[in-house]
C-alpha positions as CSV (number, residue, x, y, z in Angstrom):
1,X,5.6,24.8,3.9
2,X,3.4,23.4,6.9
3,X,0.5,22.4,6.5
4,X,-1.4,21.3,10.3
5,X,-4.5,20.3,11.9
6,X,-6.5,19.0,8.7
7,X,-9.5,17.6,9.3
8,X,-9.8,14.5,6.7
9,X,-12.0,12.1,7.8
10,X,-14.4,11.1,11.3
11,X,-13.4,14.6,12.4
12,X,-9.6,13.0,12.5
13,X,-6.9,15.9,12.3
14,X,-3.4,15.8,10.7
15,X,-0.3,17.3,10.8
16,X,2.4,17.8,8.2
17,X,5.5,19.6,8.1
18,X,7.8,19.6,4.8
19,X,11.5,19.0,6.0
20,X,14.9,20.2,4.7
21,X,16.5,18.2,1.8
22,X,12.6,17.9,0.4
23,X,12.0,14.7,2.8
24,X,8.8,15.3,3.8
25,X,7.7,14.3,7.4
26,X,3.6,13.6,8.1
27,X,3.2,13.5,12.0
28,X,0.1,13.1,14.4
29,X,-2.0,12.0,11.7
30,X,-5.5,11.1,13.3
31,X,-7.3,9.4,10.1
32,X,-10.0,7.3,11.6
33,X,-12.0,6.6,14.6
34,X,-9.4,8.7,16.7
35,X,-6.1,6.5,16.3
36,X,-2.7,7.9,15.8
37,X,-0.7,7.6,12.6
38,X,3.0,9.3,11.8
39,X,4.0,9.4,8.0
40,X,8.5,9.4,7.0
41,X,9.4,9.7,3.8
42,X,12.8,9.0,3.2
43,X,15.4,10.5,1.3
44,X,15.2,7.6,-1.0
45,X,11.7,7.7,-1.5
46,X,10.6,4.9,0.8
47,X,7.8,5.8,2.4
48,X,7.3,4.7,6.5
49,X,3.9,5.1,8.3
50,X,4.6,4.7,12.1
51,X,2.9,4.2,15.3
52,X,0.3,2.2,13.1
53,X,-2.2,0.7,14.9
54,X,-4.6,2.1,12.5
55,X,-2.6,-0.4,10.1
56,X,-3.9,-3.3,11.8
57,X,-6.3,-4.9,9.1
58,X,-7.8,-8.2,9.7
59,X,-8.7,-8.2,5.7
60,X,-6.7,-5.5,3.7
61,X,-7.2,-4.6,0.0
62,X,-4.2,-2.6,-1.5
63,X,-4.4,-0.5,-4.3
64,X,-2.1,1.7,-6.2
65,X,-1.2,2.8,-9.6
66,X,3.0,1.4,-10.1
67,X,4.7,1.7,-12.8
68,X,8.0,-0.7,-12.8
69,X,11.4,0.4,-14.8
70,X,13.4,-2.6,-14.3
71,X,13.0,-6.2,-13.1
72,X,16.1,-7.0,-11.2
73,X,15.0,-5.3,-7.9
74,X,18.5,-7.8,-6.1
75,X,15.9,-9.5,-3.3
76,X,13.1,-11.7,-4.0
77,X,10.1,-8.8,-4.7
78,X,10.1,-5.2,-5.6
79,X,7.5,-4.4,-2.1
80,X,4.7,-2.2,-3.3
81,X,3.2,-2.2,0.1
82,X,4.6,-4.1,3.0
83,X,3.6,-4.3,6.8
84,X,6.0,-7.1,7.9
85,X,4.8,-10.6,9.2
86,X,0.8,-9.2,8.3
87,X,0.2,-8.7,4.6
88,X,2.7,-7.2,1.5
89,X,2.3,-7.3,-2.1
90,X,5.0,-6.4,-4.7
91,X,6.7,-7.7,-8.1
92,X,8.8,-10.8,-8.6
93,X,12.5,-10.3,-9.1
94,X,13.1,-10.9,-12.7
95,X,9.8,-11.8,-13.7
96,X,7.2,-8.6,-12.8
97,X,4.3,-11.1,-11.6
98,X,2.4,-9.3,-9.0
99,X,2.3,-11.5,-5.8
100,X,1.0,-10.9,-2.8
101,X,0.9,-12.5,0.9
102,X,-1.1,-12.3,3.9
103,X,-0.4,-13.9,7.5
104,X,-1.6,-16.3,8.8
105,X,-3.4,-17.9,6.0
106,X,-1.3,-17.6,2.9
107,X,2.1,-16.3,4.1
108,X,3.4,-17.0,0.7
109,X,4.2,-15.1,-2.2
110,X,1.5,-16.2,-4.8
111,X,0.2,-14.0,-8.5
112,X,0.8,-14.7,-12.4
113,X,0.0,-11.4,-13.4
114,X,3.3,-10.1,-14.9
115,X,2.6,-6.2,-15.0
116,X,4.5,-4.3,-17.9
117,X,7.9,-1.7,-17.9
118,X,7.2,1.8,-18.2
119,X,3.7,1.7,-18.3
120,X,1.2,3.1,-15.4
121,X,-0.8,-0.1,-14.5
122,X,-3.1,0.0,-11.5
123,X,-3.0,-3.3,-9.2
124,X,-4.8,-4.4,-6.7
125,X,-4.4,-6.8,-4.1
126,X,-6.6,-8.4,-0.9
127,X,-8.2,-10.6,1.3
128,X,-11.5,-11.5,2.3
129,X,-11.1,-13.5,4.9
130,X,-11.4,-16.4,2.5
131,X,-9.9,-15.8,-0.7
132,X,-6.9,-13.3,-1.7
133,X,-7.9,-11.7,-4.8
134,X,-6.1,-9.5,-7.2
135,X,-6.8,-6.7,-10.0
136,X,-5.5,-5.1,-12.9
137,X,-6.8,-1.9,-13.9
138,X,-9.7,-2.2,-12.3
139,X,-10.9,-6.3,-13.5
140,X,-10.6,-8.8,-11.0
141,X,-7.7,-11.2,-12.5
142,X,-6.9,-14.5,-9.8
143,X,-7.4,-15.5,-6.7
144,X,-6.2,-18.0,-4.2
145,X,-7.6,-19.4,-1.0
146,X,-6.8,-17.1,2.1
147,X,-8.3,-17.9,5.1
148,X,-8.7,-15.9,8.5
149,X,-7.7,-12.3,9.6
150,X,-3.7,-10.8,9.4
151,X,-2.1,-10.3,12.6
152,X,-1.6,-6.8,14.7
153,X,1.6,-6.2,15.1
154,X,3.7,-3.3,15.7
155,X,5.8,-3.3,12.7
156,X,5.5,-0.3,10.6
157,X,3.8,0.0,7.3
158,X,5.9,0.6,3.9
159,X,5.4,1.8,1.0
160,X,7.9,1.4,-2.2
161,X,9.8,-1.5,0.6
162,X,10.0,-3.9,3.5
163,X,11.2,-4.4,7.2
164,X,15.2,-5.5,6.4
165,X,15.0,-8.8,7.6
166,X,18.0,-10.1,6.4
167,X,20.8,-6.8,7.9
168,X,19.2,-7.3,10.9
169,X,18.0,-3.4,11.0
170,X,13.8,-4.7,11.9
171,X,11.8,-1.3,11.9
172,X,15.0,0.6,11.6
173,X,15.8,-0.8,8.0
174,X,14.3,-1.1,4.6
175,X,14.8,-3.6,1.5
176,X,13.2,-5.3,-1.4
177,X,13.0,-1.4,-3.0
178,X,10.5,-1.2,-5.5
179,X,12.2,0.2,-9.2
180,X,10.1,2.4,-10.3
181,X,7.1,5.1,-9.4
182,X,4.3,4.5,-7.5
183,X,1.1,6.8,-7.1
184,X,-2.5,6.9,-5.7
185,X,-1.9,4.8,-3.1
186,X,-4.7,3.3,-0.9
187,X,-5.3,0.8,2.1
188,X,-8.9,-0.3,2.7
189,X,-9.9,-1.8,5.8
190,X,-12.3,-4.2,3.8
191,X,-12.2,-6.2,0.7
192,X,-14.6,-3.9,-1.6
193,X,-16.8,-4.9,-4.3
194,X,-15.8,-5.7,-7.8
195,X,-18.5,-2.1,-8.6
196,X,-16.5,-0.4,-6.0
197,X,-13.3,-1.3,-7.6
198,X,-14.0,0.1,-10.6
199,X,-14.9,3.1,-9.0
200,X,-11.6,3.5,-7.6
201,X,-9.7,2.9,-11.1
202,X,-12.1,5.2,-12.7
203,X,-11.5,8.1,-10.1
204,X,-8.0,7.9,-9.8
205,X,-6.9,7.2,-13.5
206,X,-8.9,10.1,-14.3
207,X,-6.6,12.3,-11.3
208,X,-3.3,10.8,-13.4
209,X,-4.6,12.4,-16.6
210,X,-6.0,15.9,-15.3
211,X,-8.1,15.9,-12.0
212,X,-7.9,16.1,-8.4
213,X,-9.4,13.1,-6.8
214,X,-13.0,13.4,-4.7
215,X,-12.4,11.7,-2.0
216,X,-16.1,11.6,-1.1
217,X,-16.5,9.5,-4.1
218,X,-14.0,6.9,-2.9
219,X,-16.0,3.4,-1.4
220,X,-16.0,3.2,2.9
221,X,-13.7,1.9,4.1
222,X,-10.3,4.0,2.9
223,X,-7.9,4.3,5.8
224,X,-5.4,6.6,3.7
């Protein structure tokens, strides 16, 4: 099926055409304040969000529901959600701590919360501009200093994976894989309130058990 010119948000239309083999490709996607978004999903389930400049966030907050089937994911993190050389969060290899890291004020992979096998678990991770801050389930867990705004850059955002750094493939490349399933997932362009929060875990673990999410209920700020 095709499904085209959807207006979603700020009058913003998007355009998105289901491709043979069940890969399904989301292209001209204007989201927000009129910038241009293009959406691959590869055939191995890694999702790619191209010509991203809506992706440049001075102080992201990440949020998805994940639910990890193994540890051993062969590179250092399973990637959750990854725009390379600006902020990424994922799983340790081996251990399952979430961890995140955000450039250029704590380009480091930091987080002790170890996030259980086979069990859907929301997670949260962002910056302020002064602290990085992470949540479980909706409760605010750790945080770490963090200072100043991520980078733009013209790398393209993952989901479920990273920029290959290591093959040499940049944009044209993925590794660190997440194992597992990942659902509900959401950028902000702001750090939200612990209330807000809450909100969020409350409307979308209700969409995993029966309902279709209102967006309108969702806190300002959601780029996708």
């Amino acid at each position: 099926g095709t499904y085209e010119w959807n207006d979603i948000s700020c009058n913003g239309r998007c355009g998105v055409q289901i491709k043979s083999g069940s890969a399904p490709y989301f292209r001209h996607n204007r989201i927000h304040h009129e910038k241009q978004a293009g959406v691959l999903t590869a055939e191995d389930g890694t999702g790619v969000l191209e010509d991203n400049d809506i992706f440049d966030i001075d102080n992201p907050l990440m949020i998805a529901w994940i639910m990890p089937t193994a540890r051993d994911v062969s590179r250092d993190r399973g990637i959750v959600m990854n725009k390379e050389s600006a902020y990424e969060f994922g799983l340790q290899d081996n251990v399952g701590a979430l961890q995140g890291a955000f450039n250029p004020g704590c380009w480091r992979w930091w987080g002790g919360d170890i996030i259980p096998l086979d069990t859907w678990t929301q997670v949260g991770v962002g910056v302020d501009g002064t602290n990085e801050m992470h949540y479980v389930n909706g409760a605010f867990t750790e945080q770490d200093g963090c200072a100043g705004s991520c980078p733009a850059n013209d790398n393209h955002f993952r989901i479920g994976a990273r920029t290959d750094l290591w093959d040499g493939q940049g944009n044209d490349g993925h590794a660190s894989q997440f194992l597992g399933s990942i659902d509900e997932v959401m950028l902000f362009g702001r750090m939200l309130t612990a209330a807000e929060i809450i909100d969020v875990y409350d409307a979308t673990s209700a969409e995993l058990v029966s309902a279709a999410i209102d967006m309108s209920s969702l806190p300002d700020g959601l780029i996708g």
